[in-house]
C-alpha positions in Angstrom: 0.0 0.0 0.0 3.0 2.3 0.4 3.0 2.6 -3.4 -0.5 4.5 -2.9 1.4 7.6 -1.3 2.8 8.8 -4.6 0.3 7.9 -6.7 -2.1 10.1 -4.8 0.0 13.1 -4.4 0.1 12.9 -8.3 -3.2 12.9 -8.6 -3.6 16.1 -6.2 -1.3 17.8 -7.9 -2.7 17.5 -11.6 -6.2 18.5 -9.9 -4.5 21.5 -8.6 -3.4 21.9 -11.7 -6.3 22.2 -13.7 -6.8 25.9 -12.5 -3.5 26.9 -13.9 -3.4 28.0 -17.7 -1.3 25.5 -19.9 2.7 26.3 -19.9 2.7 24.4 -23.2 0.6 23.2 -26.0 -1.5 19.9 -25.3 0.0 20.3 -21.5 -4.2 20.0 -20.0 -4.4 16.8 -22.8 -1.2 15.2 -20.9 -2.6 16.0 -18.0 -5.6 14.4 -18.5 -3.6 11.1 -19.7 -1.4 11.4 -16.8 -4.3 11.9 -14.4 -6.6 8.9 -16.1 -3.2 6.4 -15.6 -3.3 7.3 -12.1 -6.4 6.1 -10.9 -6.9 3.3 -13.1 -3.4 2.1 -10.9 -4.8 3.6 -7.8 -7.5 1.4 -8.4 -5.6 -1.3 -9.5 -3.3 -1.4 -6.2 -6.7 -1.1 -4.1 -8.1 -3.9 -6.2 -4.8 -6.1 -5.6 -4.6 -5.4 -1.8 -8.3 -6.2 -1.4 -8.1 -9.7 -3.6 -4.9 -10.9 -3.1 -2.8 -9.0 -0.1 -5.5 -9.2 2.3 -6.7 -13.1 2.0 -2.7 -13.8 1.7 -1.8 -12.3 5.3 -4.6 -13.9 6.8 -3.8 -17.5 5.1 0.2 -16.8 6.5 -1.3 -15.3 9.7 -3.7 -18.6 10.1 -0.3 -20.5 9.2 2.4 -19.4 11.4 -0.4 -20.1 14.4 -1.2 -23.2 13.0 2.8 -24.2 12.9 3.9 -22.8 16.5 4.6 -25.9 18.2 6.7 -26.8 14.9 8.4 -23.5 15.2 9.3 -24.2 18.4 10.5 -27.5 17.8 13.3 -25.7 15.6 13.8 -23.1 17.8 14.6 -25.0 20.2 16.8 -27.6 19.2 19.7 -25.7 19.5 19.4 -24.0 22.6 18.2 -27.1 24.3 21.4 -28.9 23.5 23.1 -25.8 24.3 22.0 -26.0 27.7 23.8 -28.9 29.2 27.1 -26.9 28.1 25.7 -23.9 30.1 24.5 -25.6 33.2 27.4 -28.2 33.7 30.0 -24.9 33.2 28.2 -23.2 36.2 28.1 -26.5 38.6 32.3 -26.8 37.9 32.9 -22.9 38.1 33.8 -22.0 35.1 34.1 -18.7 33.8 30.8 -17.9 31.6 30.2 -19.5 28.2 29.9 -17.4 25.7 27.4 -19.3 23.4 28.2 -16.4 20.6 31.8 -17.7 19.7 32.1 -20.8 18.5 35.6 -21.2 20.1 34.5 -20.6 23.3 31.5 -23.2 22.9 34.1 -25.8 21.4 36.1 -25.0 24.5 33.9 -25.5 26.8 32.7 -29.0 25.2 36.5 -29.8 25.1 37.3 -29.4 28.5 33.7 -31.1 29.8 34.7 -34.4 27.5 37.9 -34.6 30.3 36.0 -33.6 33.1 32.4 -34.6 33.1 32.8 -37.2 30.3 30.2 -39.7 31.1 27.7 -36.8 32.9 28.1 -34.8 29.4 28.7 -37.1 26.5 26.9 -40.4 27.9 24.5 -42.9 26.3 22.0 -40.3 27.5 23.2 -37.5 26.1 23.6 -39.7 22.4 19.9 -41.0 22.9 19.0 -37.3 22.9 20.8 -35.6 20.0 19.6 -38.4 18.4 16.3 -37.8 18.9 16.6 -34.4 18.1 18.6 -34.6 14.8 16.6 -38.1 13.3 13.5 -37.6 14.4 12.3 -34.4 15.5 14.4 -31.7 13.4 13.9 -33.8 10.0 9.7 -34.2 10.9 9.4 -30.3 11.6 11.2 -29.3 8.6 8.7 -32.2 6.4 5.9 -30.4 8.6 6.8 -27.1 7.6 7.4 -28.0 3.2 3.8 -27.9 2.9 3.2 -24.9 4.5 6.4 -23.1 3.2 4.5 -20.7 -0.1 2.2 -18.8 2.8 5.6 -18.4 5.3 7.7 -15.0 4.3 10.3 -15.6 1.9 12.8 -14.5 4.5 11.5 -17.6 6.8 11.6 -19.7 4.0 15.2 -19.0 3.2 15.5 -19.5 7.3 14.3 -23.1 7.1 15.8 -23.9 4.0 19.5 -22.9 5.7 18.5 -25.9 9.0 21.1 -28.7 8.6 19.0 -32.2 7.6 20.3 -35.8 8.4 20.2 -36.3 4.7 21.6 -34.7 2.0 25.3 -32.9 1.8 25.2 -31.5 5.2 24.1 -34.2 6.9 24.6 -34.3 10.7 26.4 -37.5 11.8 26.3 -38.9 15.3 29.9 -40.3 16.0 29.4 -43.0 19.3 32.3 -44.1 21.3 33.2 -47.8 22.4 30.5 -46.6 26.0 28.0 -45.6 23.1 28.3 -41.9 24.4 28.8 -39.2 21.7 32.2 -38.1 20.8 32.1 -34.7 21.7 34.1 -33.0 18.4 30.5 -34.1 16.7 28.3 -33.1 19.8 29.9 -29.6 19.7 29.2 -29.6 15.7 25.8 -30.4 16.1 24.5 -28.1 18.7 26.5 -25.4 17.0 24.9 -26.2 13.7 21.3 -26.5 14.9 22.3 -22.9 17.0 23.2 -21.0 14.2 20.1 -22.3 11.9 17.9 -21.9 15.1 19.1 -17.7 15.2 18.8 -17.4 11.6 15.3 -18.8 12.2 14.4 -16.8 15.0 15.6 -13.5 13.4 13.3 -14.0 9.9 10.6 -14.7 12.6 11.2 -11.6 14.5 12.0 -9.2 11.6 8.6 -10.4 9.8 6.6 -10.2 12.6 4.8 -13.5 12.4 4.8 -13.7 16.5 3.8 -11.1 18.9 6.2 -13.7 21.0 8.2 -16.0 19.4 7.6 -19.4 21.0 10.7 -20.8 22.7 10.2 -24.3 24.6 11.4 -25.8 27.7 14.4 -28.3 29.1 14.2 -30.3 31.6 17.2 -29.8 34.2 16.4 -32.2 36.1 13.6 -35.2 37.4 10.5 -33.6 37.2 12.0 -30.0 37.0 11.1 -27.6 33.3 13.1 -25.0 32.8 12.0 -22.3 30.4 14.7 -21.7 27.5 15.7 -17.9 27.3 16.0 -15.7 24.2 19.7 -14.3 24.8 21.4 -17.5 23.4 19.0 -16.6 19.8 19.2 -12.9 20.1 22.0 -10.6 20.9 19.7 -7.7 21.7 18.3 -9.4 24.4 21.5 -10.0 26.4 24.8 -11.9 26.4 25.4 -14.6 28.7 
């Protein structure tokens, strides 16, 4: 509708216009032309917003609500891995994590793989990013494909960028002789799902398809949820 502005200040100025005596030969004829173009596109933008704009942010409006659980899902992902590397590095003391550099992150997943080996990279901890990278990443993203001409192109780009556990970039899950993870490819995963989960998260936000964006919970421990925060996918909202 922006495109209305200049149309109509066109308009107003040729009807001003009409009381000044021509500057040039045929000038009132032009002006007529000029003036007759102007509200056949006035009422061609109109016609467009009312018949095709209008129905096509309520079909993407009615989408993104219909998807928010599978949004979150992807949202998620990352940050829930994420959070074992922040909550282990405060119960040793360590200085803070910061999950914005990717050295610091692979680091920190370093040093836990000597000290906290079988609390960090278990059969628990494989069972989970399993989980997350074969089943519930790859079924959001097969969710989302028939769904994906309503979303923004800016989301779509967003989900095409999420690593698959097919394909080129495929996410493999190296095991050790204990069936824990090796924690090279633990690091590589929740980085990979971190950075696709931001990319996600900032099409989301600069779109405006939530009022909120949905984030989910992780469980800490038995019987205890504990919300996920936005600072890990948005800068703006604090570093930590």
């Amino acid at each position: 509708m922006r495109v209305l502005t200049p149309l109509l200040a066109l308009v107003l100025g040729i009807e001003l216009a009409q009381a000044i005596p021509e500057i040039f030969p045929g000038g009132h004829a032009l002006g007529e032309v000029v003036r007759s173009l102007a509200y056949a596109l006035i009422g061609a933008v109109i016609f467009h917003w009312l018949i095709v704009e209008i129905p096509e942010q309520r079909r993407r409006r009615a989408s993104y609500e219909f998807h928010r659980l599978t949004f979150e899902t992807l949202l998620s992902a990352g940050p829930g891995l994420l959070f074992a590397y922040r909550l282990l590095s405060d119960v040793t003391g360590k200085a803070p994590l910061d999950v914005w550099d990717q050295d610091s992150v692979h680091a920190r997943a370093k040093a836990l793989a000597v000290e906290q080996p079988a609390t960090m990279f278990g059969p628990r901890r494989t069972g989970l990013i399993t989980t997350v990278v074969q089943i519930a990443v790859p079924r959001a993203l097969t969710e989302l494909s028939a769904s994906s001409s309503y979303f923004h192109p800016d989301v779509s780009y967003a989900l095409g960028t999420f690593p698959r556990h097919d394909g080129l970039r495929i996410l493999q899950i190296e095991r050790g002789p204990d069936g824990g993870i090796m924690w090279h490819r633990d690091v590589h995963i929740t980085w990979e799902l971190l950075e696709a989960a931001r990319r996600l998260y900032a099409a989301l936000r600069d779109t405006g398809a939530y009022a909120e964006i949905p984030l989910g919970q992780i469980r800490s421990e038995p019987g205890i949820l504990v919300p996920l925060t936005h600072d890990v996918l948005h800068k703006d909202e604090g570093r930590k």
